[in-house]
KOLBABA-968100 format. One line per field, with one value per residue (C-alpha): z, y, x; residue in three letters; chain. Coordinates in nm, 2 decimals. Example, Ala and Ser with C-alpha at 12.3 -4.5 7.8 and 13.67 -1.06 7.14 Angstrom:
BEGIN
z <- 0.78,0.71
y <- -0.45,-0.11
x <- 1.23,1.37
resn <- ALA,SER
chain <- A,A
This chain:
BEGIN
z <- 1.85,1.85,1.55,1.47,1.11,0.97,0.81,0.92,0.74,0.72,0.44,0.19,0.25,0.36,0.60,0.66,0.99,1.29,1.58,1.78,2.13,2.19,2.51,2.66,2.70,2.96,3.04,3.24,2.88,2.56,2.22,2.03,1.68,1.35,1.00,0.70,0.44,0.09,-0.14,0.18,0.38,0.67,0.70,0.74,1.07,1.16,1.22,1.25,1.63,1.87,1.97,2.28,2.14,1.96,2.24,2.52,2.43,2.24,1.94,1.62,1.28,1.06,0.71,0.49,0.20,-0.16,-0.05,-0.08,0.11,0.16,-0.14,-0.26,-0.30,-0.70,-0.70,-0.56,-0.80,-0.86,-0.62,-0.36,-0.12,0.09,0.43,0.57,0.39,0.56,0.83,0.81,0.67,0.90,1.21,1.11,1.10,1.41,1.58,1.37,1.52,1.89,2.00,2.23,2.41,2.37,2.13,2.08,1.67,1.52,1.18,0.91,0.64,0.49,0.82,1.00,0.85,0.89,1.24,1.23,1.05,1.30,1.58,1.41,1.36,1.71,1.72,2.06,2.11,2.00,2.35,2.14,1.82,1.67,1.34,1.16,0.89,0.86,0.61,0.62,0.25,-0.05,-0.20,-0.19,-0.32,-0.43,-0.66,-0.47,-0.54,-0.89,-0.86,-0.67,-0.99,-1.22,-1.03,-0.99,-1.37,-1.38,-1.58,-1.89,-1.69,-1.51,-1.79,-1.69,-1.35,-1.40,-1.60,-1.30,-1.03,-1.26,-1.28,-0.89,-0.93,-1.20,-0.98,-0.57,-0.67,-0.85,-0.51,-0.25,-0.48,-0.46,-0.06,-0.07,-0.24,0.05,0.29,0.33,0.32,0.01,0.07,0.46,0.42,0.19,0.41,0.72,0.75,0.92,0.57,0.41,0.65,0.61,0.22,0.27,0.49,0.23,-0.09,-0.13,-0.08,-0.29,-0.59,-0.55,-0.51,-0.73,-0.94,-1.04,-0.69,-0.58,-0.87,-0.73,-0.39,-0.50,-0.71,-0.40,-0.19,-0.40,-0.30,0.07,0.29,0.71,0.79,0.86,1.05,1.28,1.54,1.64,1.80,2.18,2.28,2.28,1.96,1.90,1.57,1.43,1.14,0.98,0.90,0.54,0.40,0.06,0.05,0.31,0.32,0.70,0.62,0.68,0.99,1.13,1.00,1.22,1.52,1.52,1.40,1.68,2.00,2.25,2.04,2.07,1.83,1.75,1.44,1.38,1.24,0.88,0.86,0.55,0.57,0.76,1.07,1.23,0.96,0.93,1.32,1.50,1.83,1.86,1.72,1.93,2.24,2.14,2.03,2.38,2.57,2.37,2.45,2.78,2.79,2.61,2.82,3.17,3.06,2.97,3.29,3.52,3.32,3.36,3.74,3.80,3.67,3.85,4.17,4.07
y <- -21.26,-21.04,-20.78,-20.54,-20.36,-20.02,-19.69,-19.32,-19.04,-18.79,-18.52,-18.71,-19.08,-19.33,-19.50,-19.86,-20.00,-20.30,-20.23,-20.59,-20.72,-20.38,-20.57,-20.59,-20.20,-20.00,-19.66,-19.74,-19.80,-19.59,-19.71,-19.92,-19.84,-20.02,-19.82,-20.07,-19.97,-19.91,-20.21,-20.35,-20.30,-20.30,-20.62,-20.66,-20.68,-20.99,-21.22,-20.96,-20.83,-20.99,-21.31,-21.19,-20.94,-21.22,-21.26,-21.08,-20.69,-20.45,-20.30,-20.11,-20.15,-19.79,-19.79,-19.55,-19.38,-19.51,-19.85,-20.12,-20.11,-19.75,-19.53,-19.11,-18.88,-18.84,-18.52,-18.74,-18.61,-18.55,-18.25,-18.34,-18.56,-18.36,-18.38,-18.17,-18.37,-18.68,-18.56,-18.42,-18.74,-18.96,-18.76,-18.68,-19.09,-19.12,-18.86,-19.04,-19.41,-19.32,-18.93,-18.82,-19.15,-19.14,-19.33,-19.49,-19.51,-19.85,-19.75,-20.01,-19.82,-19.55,-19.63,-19.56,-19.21,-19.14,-19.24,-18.94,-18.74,-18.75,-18.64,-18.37,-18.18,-18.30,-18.51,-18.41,-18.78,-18.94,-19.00,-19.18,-19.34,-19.66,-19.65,-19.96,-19.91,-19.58,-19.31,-18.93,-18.91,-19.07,-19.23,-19.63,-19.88,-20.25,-20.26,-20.08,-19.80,-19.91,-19.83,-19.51,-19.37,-19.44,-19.26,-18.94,-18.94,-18.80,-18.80,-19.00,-19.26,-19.35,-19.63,-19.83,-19.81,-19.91,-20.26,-20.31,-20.33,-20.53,-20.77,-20.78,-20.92,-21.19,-21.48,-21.54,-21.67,-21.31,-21.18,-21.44,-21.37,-21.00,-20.97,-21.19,-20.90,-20.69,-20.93,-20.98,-21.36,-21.42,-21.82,-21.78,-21.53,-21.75,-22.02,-21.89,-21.96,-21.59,-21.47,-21.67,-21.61,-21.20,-21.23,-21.44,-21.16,-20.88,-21.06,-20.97,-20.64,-20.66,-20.79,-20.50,-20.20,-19.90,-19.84,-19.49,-19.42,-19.58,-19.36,-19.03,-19.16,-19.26,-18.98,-18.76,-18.96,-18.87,-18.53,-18.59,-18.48,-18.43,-18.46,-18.07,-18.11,-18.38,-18.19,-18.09,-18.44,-18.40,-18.75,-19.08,-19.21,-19.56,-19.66,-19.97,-20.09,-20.35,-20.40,-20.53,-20.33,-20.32,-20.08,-19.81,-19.78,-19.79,-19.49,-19.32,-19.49,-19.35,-19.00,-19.08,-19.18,-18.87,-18.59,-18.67,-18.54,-18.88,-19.09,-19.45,-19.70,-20.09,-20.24,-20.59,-20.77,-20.92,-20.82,-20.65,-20.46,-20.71,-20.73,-20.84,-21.16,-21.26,-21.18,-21.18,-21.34,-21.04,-20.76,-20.86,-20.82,-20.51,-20.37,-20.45,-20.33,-20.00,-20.01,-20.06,-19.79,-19.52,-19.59,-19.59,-19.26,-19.13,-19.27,-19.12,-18.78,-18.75,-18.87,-18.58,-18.29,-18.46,-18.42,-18.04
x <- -7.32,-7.67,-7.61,-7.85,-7.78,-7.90,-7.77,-7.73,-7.78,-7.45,-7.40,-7.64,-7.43,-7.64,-7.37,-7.42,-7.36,-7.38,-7.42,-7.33,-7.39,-7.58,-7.75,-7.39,-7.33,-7.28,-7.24,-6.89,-6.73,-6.73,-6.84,-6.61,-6.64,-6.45,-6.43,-6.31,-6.08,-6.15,-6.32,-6.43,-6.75,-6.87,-6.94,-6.56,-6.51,-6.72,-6.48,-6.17,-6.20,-6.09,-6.26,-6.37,-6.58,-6.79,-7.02,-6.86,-6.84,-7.10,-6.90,-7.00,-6.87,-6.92,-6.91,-6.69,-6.90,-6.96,-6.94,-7.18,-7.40,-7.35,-7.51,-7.40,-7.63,-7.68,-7.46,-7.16,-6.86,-6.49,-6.40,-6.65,-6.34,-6.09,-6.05,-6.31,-6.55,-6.44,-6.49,-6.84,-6.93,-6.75,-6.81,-7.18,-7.23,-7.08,-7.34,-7.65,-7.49,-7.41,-7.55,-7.34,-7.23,-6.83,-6.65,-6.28,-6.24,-6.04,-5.97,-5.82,-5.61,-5.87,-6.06,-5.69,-5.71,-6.03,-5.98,-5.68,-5.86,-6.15,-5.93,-5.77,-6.10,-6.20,-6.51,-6.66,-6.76,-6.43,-6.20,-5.92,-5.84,-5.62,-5.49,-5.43,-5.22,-5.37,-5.16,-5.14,-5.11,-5.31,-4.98,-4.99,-4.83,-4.92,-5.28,-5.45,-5.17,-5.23,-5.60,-5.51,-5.31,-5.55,-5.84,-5.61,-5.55,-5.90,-6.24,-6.12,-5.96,-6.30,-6.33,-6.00,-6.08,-6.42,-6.27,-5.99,-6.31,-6.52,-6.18,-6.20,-6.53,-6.48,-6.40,-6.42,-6.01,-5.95,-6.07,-5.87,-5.55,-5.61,-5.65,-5.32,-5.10,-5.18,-5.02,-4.64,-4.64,-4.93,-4.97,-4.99,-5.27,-5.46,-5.42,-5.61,-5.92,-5.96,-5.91,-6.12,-6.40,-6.33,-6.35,-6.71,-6.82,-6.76,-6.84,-7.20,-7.08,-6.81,-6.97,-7.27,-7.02,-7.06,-6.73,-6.86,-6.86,-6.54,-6.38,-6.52,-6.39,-6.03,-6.00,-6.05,-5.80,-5.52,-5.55,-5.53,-5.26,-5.26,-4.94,-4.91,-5.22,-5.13,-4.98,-5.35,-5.45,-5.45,-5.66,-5.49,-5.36,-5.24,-5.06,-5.04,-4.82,-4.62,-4.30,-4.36,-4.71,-4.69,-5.02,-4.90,-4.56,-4.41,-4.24,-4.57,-4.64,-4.30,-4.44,-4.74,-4.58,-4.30,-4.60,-4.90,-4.85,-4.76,-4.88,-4.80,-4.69,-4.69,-4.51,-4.59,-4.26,-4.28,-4.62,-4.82,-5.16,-5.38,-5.24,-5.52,-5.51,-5.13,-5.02,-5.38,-5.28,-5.01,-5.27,-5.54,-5.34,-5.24,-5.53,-5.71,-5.43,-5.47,-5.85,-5.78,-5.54,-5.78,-6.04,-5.86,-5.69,-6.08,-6.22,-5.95,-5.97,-6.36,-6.30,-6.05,-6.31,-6.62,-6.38,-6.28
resn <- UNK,UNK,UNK,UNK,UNK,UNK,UNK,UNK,UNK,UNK,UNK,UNK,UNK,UNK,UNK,UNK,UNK,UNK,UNK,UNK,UNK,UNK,UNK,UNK,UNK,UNK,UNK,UNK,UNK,UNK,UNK,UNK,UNK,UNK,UNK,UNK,UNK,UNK,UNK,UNK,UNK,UNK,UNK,UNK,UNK,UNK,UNK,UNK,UNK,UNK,UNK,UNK,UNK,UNK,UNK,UNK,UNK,UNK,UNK,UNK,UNK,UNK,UNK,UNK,UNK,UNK,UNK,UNK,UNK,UNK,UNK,UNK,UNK,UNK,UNK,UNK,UNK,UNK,UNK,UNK,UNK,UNK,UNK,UNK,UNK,UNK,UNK,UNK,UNK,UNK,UNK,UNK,UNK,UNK,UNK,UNK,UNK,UNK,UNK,UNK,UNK,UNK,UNK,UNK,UNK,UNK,UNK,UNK,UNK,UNK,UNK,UNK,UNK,UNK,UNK,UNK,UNK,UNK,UNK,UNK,UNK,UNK,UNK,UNK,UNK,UNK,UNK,UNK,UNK,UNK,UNK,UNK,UNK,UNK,UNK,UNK,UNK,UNK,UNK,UNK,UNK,UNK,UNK,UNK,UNK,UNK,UNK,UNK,UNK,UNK,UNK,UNK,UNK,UNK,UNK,UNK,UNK,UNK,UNK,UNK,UNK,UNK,UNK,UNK,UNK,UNK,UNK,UNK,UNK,UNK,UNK,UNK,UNK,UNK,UNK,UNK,UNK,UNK,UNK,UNK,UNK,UNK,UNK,UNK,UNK,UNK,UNK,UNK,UNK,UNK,UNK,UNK,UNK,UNK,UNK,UNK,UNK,UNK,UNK,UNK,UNK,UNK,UNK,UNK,UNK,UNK,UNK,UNK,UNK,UNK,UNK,UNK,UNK,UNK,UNK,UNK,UNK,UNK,UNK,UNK,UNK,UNK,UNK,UNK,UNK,UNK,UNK,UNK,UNK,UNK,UNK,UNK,UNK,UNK,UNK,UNK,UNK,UNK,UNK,UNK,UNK,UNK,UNK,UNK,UNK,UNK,UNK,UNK,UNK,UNK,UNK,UNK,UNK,UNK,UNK,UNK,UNK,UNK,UNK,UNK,UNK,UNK,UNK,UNK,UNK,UNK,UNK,UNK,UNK,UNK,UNK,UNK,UNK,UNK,UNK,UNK,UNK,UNK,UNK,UNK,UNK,UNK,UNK,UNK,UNK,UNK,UNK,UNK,UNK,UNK,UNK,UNK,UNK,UNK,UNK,UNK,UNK,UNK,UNK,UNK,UNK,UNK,UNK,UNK,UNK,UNK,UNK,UNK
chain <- A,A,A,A,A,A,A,A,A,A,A,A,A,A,A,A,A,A,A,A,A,A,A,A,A,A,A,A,A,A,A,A,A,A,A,A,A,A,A,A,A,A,A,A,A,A,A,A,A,A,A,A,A,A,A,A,A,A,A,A,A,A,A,A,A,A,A,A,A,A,A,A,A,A,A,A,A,A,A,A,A,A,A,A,A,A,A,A,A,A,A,A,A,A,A,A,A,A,A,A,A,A,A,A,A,A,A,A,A,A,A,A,A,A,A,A,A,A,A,A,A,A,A,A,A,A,A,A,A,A,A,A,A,A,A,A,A,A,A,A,A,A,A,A,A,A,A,A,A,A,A,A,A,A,A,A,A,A,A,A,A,A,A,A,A,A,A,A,A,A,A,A,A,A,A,A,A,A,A,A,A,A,A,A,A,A,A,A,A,A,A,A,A,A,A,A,A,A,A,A,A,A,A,A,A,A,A,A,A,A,A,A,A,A,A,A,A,A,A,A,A,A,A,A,A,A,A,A,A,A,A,A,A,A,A,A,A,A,A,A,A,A,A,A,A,A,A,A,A,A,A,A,A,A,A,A,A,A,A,A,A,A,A,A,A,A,A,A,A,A,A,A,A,A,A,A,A,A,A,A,A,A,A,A,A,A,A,A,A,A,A,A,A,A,A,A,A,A,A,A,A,A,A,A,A,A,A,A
């Protein structure tokens, strides 16, 4: 696996990125690009593809702003995050990463909505999106939630949110039991060594991230609400859920499924948040079925005008 890393300049976020197996691309396929979810990095999705893209496919990984290692620009504050900011940033990284080669978006969680988000304010270069686990609404549940709530309390809770990150980082077992709660079956997750591997990935990041950032960010996501919006996708959308996510409620993934226009869905059965962790042999095949499907739909599409 050749992986060249950098960062991008969007909206005053330097976005981290990889770009991997760059030697492998062609111009017959479009970019395949991964976006993390929060107190991650982008450094997540080393081991988390699918095993054939280890050596066998060119892929990107993107990272969401205010995480390490990602930097703000100075002014970076409470009021800043909504979802036209998202999308400047997000959409403004993927321009500095790619130009104007055509891109299908996986996004994990806060990467799943910024994946929808993305499509809603149509990113010329984005021909379809997945969503894993991705939300329409800042409301979650599990710690994660916990953290949520405390951000949206505002300025004078920055302090206890601050001490719940720097709890995250006490101990690499504080972290391992923490991934666990956002899987359905705790021990299982902890058990596989795909987890394991994921947490090694992110842990240098992990243990450099900003809190004061992450607090502007979460604040900001509290506030967020597409669902009204989703109506406006009209490129291929692909969402992924589980049955048992204690983070992002299935509820919304059956709001996301009946709101975009033809969108199709995959629930993963007594699964949490990590799908690609407690059911990979099932994602993975789903996921490059969904690929495949995106990109034949894209191919045939661009066929039909050239022939017009």
């Amino acid at each position: 696996m050749k992986v060249r890393e950098g960062f991008v300049e969007s909206a005053g976020h330097q976005l981290a990125y990889l770009a991997v197996n760059e030697h492998l691309a062609t111009d017959k396929e479009p970019a395949i690009v991964f976006i993390h979810g929060v107190l991650a990095s982008v450094n997540f999705w080393r081991d988390c593809v699918p095993p054939e893209f280890k050596e066998g496919r060119a892929w990107y990984s993107l990272s969401l702003p205010a995480h390490h290692p990602s930097t703000v620009p100075q002014n970076f504050s409470i009021g800043d995050v909504d979802d036209g900011w998202f999308f400047q940033v997000m959409s403004g990284g993927l321009k500095g990463l790619l130009g104007d080669r055509k891109a299908i978006v996986v996004g994990h969680s806060t990467g799943g909505f910024s994946a929808l988000n993305i499509a809603i304010h149509h990113a010329p270069n984005v021909i379809g999106i997945v969503s894993v686990a991705g939300f329409h609404v800042g409301k979650w549940g599990g710690v994660e939630g916990m953290l949520l709530k405390i951000a949206g309390l505002g300025k004078w809770a920055k302090g206890l949110f601050v001490s719940n990150i720097s709890i995250s980082k006490s101990s690499h077992f504080v972290r391992r039991i923490f991934a666990s709660l956002l899987a359905h079956d705790h021990k299982a997750f902890r058990s596989n060594p795909l987890s394991k591997r994921m947490l090694e990935n992110i842990e240098p990041n992990t243990l450099s991230q900003d809190p004061s950032a992450l607090f502007v960010l979460f604040n900001g996501i509290t506030s967020l609400e597409i669902a009204d919006q989703l109506h406006k996708i009209d490129m291929p959308c692909y969402i992924f859920s589980g049955t048992h996510d204690p983070v992002v409620p299935a509820e919304q993934s059956h709001v996301l499924a009946a709101k975009v226009p033809n969108a199709k869905s995959v629930e993963f059965q007594n699964v949490g948040h990590m799908p690609f962790i407690e059911d990979s042999d099932a994602y993975f095949e789903a996921l490059n079925l969904a690929l495949k499907d995106i990109t034949d739909r894209a191919f045939s599409q661009g066929h039909s005008k050239d022939n017009n």
